[in-house]
C-alpha positions as CSV (number, residue, x, y, z in Angstrom):
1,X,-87.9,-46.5,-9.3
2,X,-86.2,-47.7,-12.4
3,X,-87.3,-51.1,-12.7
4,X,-90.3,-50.7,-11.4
5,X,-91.3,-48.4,-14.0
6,X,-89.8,-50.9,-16.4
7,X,-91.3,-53.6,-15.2
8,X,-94.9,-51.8,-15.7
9,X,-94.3,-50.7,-18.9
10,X,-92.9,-54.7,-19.9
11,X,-96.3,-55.4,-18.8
12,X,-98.3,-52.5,-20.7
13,X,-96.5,-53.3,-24.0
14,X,-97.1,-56.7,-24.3
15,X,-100.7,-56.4,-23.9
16,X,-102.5,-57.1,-27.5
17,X,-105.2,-54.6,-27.0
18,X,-102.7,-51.8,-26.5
19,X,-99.8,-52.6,-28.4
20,X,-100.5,-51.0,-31.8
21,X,-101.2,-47.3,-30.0
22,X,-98.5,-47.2,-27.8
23,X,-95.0,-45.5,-29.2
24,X,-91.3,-45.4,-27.6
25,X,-89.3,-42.4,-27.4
26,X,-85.6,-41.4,-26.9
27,X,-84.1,-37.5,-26.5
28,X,-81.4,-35.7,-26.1
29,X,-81.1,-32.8,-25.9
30,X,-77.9,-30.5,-24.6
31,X,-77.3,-26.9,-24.6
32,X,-73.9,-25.5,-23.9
33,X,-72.6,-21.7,-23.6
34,X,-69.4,-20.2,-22.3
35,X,-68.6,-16.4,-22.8
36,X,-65.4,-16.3,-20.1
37,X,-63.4,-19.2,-22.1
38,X,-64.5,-21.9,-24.4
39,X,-66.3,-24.8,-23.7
40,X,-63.0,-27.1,-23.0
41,X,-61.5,-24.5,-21.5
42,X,-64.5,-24.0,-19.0
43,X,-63.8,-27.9,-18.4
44,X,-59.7,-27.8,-17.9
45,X,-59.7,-24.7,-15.6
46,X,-59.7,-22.2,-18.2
47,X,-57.2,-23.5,-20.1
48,X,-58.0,-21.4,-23.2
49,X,-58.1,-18.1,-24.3
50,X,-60.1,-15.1,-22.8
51,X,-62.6,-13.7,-24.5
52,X,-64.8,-11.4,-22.2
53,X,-68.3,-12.0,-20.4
54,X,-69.7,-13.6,-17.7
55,X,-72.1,-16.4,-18.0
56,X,-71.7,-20.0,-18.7
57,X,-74.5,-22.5,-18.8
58,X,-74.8,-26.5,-19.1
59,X,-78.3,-27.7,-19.4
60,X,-78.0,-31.6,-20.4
61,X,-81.4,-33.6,-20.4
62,X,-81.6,-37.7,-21.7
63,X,-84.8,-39.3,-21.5
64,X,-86.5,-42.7,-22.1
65,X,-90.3,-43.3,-22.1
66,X,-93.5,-44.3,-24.0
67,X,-96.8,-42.4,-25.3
68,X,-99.9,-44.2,-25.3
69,X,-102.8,-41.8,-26.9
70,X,-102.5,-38.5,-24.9
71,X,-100.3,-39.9,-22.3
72,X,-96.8,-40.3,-21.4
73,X,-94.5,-41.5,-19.2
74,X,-90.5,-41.4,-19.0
75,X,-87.3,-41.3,-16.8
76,X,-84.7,-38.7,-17.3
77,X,-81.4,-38.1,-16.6
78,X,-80.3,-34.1,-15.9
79,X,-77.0,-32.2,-15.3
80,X,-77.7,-28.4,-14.9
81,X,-74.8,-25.9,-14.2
82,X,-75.2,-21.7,-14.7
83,X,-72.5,-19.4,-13.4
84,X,-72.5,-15.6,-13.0
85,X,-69.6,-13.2,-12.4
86,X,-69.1,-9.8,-12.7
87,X,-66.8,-9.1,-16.1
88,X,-64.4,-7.9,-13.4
89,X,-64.5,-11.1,-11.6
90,X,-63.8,-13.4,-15.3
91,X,-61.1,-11.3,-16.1
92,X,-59.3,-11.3,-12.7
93,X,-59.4,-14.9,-12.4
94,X,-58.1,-15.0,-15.7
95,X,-55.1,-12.7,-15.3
96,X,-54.3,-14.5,-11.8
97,X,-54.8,-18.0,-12.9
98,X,-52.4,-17.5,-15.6
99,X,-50.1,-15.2,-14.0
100,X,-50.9,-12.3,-16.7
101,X,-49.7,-8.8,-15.4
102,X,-52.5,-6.9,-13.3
103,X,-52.7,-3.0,-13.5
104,X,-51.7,-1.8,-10.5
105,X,-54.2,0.2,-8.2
106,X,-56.9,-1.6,-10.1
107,X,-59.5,-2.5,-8.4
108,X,-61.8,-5.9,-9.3
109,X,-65.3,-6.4,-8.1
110,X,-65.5,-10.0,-7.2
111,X,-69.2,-11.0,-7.8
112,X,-70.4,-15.3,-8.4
113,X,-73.7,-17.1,-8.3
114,X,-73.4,-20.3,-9.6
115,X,-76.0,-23.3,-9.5
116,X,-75.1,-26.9,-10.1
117,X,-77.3,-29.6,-9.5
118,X,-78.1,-32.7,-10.8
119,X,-80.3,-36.3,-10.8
120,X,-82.8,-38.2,-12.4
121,X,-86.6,-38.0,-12.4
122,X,-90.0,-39.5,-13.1
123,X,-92.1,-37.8,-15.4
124,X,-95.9,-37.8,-16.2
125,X,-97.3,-35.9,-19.4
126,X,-100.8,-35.2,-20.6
127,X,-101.7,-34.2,-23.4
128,X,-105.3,-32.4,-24.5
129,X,-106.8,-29.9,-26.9
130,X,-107.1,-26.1,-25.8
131,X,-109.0,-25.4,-29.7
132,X,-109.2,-27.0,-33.3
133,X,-106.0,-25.0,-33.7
134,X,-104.4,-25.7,-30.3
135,X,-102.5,-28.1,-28.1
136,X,-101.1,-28.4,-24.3
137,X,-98.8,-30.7,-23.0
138,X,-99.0,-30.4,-18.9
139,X,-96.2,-32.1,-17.6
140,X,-95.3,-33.1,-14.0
141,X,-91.9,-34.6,-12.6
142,X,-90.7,-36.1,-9.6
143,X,-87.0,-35.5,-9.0
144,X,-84.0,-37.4,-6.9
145,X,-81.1,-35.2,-6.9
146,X,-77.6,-36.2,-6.0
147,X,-75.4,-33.6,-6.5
148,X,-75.4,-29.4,-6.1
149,X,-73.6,-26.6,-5.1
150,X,-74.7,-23.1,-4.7
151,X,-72.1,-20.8,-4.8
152,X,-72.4,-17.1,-3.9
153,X,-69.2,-15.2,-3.4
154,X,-69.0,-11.1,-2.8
155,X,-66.0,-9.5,-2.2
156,X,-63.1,-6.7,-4.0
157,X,-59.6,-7.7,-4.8
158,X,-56.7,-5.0,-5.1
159,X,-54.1,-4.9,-7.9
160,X,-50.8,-4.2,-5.9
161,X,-48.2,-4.3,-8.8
162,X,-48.2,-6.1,-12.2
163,X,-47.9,-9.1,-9.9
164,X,-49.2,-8.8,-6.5
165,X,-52.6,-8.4,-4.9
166,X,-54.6,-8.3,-2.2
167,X,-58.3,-9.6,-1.3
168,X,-61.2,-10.1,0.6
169,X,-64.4,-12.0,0.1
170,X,-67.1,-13.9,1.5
171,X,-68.1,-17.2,0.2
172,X,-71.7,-18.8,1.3
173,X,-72.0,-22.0,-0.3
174,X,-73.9,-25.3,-0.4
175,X,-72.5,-28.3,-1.9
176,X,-72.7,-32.3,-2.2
177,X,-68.8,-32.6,-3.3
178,X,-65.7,-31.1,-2.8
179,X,-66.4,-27.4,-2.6
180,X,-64.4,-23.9,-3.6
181,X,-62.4,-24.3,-0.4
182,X,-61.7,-28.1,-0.9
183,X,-63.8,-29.6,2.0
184,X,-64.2,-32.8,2.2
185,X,-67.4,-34.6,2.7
186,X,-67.7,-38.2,4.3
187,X,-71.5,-38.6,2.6
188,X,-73.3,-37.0,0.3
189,X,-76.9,-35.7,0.5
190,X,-79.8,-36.6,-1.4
191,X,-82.2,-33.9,-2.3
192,X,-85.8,-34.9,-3.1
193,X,-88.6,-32.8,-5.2
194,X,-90.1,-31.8,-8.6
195,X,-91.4,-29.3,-11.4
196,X,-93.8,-28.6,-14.2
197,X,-93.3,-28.9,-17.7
198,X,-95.7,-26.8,-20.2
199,X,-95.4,-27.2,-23.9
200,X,-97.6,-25.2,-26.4
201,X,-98.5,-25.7,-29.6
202,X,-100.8,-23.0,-32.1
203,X,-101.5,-23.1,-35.5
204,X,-103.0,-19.9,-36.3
205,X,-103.2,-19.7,-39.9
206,X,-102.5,-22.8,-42.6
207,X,-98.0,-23.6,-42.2
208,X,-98.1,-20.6,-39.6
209,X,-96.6,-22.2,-36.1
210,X,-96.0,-21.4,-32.7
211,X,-94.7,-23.0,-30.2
212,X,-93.6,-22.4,-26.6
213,X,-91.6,-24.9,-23.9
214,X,-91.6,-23.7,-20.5
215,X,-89.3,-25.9,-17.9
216,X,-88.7,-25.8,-14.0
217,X,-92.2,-24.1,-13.3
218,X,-92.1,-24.0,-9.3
219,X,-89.0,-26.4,-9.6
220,X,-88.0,-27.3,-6.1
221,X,-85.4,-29.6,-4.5
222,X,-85.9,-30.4,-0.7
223,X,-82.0,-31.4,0.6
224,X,-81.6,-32.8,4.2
225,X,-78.2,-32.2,5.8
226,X,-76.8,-30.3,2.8
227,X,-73.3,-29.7,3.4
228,X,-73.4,-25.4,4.0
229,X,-69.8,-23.3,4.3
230,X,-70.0,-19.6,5.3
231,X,-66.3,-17.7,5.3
232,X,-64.7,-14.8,5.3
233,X,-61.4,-14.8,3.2
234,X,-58.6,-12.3,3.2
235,X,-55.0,-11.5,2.2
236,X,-52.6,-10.7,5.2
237,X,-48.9,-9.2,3.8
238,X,-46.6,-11.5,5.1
239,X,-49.1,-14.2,6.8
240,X,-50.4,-16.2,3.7
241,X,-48.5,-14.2,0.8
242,X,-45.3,-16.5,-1.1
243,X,-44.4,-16.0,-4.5
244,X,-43.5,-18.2,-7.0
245,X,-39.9,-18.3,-8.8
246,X,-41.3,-16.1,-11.6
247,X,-42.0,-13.4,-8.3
248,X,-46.2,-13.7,-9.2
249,X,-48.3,-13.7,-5.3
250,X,-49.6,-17.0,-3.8
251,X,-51.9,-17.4,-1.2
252,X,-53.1,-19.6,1.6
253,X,-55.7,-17.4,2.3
254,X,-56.9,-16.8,5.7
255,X,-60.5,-18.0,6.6
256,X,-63.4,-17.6,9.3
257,X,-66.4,-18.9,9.4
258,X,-68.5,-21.9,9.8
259,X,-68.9,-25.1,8.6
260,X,-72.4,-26.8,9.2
261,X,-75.1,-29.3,7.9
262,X,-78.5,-28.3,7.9
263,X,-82.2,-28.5,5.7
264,X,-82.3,-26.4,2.9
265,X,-84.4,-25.7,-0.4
266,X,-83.2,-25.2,-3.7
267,X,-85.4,-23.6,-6.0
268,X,-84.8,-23.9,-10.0
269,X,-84.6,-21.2,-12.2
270,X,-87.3,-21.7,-14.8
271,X,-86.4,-21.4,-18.6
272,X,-88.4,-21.3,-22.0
273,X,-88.0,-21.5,-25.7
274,X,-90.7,-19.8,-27.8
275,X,-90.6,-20.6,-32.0
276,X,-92.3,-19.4,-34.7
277,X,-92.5,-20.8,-38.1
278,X,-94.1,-19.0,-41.3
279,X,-93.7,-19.8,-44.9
280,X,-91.7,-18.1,-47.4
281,X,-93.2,-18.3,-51.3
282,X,-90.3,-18.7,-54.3
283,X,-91.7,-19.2,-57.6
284,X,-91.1,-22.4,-58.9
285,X,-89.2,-23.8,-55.6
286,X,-89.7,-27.8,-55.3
287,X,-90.4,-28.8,-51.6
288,X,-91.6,-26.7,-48.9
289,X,-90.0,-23.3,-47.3
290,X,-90.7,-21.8,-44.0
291,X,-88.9,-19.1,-41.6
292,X,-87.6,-19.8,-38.3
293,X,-87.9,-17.5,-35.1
294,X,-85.9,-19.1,-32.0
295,X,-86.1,-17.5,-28.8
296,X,-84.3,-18.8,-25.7
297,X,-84.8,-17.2,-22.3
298,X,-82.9,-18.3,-19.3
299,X,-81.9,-16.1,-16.1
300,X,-78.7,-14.4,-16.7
301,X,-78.8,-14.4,-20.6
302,X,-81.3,-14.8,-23.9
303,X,-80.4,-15.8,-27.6
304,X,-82.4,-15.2,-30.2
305,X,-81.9,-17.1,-33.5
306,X,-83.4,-16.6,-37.5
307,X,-83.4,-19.2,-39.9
308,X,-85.6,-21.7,-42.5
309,X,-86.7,-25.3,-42.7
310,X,-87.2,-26.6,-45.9
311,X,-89.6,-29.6,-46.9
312,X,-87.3,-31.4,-49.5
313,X,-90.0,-34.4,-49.2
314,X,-93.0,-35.4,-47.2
315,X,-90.9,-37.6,-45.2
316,X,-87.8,-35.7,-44.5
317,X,-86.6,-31.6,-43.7
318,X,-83.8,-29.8,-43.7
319,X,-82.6,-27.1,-40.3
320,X,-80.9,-24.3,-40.4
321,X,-80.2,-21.4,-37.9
322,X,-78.2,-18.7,-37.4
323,X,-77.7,-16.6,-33.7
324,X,-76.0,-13.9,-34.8
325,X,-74.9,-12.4,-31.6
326,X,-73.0,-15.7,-30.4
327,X,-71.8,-16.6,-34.1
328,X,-73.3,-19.8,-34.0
329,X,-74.7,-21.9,-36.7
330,X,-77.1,-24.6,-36.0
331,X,-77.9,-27.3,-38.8
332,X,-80.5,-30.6,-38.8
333,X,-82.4,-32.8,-40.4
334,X,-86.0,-34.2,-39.6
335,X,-87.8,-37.0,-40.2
336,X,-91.4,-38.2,-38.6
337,X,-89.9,-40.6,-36.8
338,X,-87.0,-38.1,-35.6
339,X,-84.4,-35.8,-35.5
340,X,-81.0,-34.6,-35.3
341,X,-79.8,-31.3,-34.7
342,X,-76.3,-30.2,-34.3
343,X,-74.9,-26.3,-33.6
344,X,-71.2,-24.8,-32.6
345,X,-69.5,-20.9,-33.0
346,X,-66.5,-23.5,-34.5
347,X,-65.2,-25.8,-36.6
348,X,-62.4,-26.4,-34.2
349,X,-64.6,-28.0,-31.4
350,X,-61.9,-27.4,-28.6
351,X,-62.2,-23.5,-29.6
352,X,-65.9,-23.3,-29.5
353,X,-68.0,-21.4,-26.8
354,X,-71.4,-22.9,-27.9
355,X,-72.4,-27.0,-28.6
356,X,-75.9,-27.5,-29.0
357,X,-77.1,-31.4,-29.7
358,X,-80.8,-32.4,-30.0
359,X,-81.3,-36.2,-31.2
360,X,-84.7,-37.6,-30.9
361,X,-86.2,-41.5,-32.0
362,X,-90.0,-42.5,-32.0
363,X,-91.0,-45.8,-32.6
364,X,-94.7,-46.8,-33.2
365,X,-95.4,-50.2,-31.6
């Protein structure tokens, strides 16, 4: 799919009559949020310290393509992970993982839905006026996916003494790769689909903007043979119980249940961003100033973020951000050919809980 959409747009480019209205484009863009542990700690099996919460989320998107007039055509390149647990669940993981002392008769709700997949795709984009004053982009994608898992785990685990427990659970999961119980796959599966992109733009009074980015409408991924594990897993005193020299519990646990392949759909969780810009007047203030009014809605969590853009010259802008629930500060600069836009809770990189990176290069051919 790769060269051939190369290979066309080779062709297309080196035609005369189109050359001078067709433009280039590279993105990136990455968004990154741990509450549990921090990002590297998320990565090195919570190696970090604990900080409360649930969620995490990985949403990493790079993409290639050309605009010609209202349309446009790209590959992309996607990774996608989201995780929710019960705090109960974070925190028990925690304290067992690092052999922290439990509270004895305390009992933990063990609750996860995670979602992991990822792939490339072949996007189409149109572009087309709703008004004088507004925009649409209608966007549609086909998708080859290559890895997933979809975890769902339910179960209770029972604080025995400071370091001993006992637990049940059941685990439902699909997966491409190794899974939470280590299976080992001889092939992985290849999951095949698609979504819709919207993007809207309104300008409803002069340096007044709105703008909303909708992703994954009616995303779905078809998977044939999917690898699919169903267990129940529990603690038996003195079956699967050892402990280590330090006298903390270790388990082999004790599992039933199934392992098959079968056909399955996935379907994607949709997100959206919706900004607002307005200006802001000071007296005798060179350049441009406008407000800034980020919202960002995803399934298990929302961020909200306040901040100004400032037009130091026709040609260039300043970015600046601020979500004050997460602590984090996002800066950038813009220019019409581009943009770069960086945001962290930390100047310590391997202590932060939020990265945000948004890079973008247009070229006019």
């Amino acid at each position: 799919m790769g060269v051939l959409l190369g290979l066309t747009l080779l062709y297309l480019l080196s035609s005369p009559l189109w050359a001078t209205e067709w433009s280039t484009y590279l993105e990136v863009d990455s968004f990154t949020h741990s509450e549990p542990v921090t990002v590297k700690g998320y990565l090195n099996d919570w190696d970090s310290p604990f900080f409360g919460g649930s969620n995490a989320i990985t949403d990493t998107r790079i993409e290639s393509g050309a605009r010609y007039g209202a349309w446009e055509i790209s590959l992309l390149q996607r990774v996608d992970y989201s995780i929710h647990s019960d705090s109960n669940t974070s925190l028990f993981y925690y304290q067992s993982k690092h052999k922290q002392p439990l509270v004895p008769r305390r009992n933990y709700r063990l609750s996860i839905d995670a979602h992991h997949y990822a792939g490339d795709a072949l996007r189409l984009g149109y572009r087309t006026s709703l008004s004088p004053s507004a925009t649409l982009r209608f966007s549609s994608a086909l998708f080859r996916a290559n890895q997933v898992r979809s975890t769902r785990l339910r179960g209770n685990a029972q604080a025995i003494t400071t370091q001993d427990y006992d637990f049940e659970f059941q685990l439902d999961e699909y997966y491409s790769a190794n899974n939470l119980l280590h299976r080992e796959l001889n092939s992985r599966p290849q999951g095949k689909g698609g979504w819709i992109e919207l993007d809207l733009e309104w300008i409803p009074l002069p340096d007044w903007t709105v703008q909303l980015q909708v992703r994954d409408l009616l995303g779905r991924v078809y998977w044939d043979d999917v690898q699919y594990t169903h267990a129940d897993a529990y603690s038996v005193a003195g079956a699967n119980k050892n402990y280590d020299e330090e006298g903390y519990v270790q388990y082999n646990p004790i599992l039933s249940g199934r392992d098959s392949t079968i056909d399955w759909v996935e379907h994607l969780d949709s997100r959206a961003i919706l900004e607002l810009k307005w200006p802001l007047v000071i007296p005798s203030m060179r350049g441009k100033l406008s407000g800034i009014g980020r919202y960002r809605s995803t399934k298990y969590k929302d961020f909200l973020e306040v901040g100004v853009n400032y037009h130091s010259t026709a040609y260039q802008s300043w970015l600046l951000r601020l979500d004050p629930d997460n602590k984090v500060v996002t800066a950038g600069v813009e220019w019409p050919w581009g943009e770069v836009v960086i945001g962290t809770d930390s100047r310590d990189l391997d202590l932060a809980t939020t990265l945000i990176l948004s890079a973008r290069v247009e070229i006019e051919l």
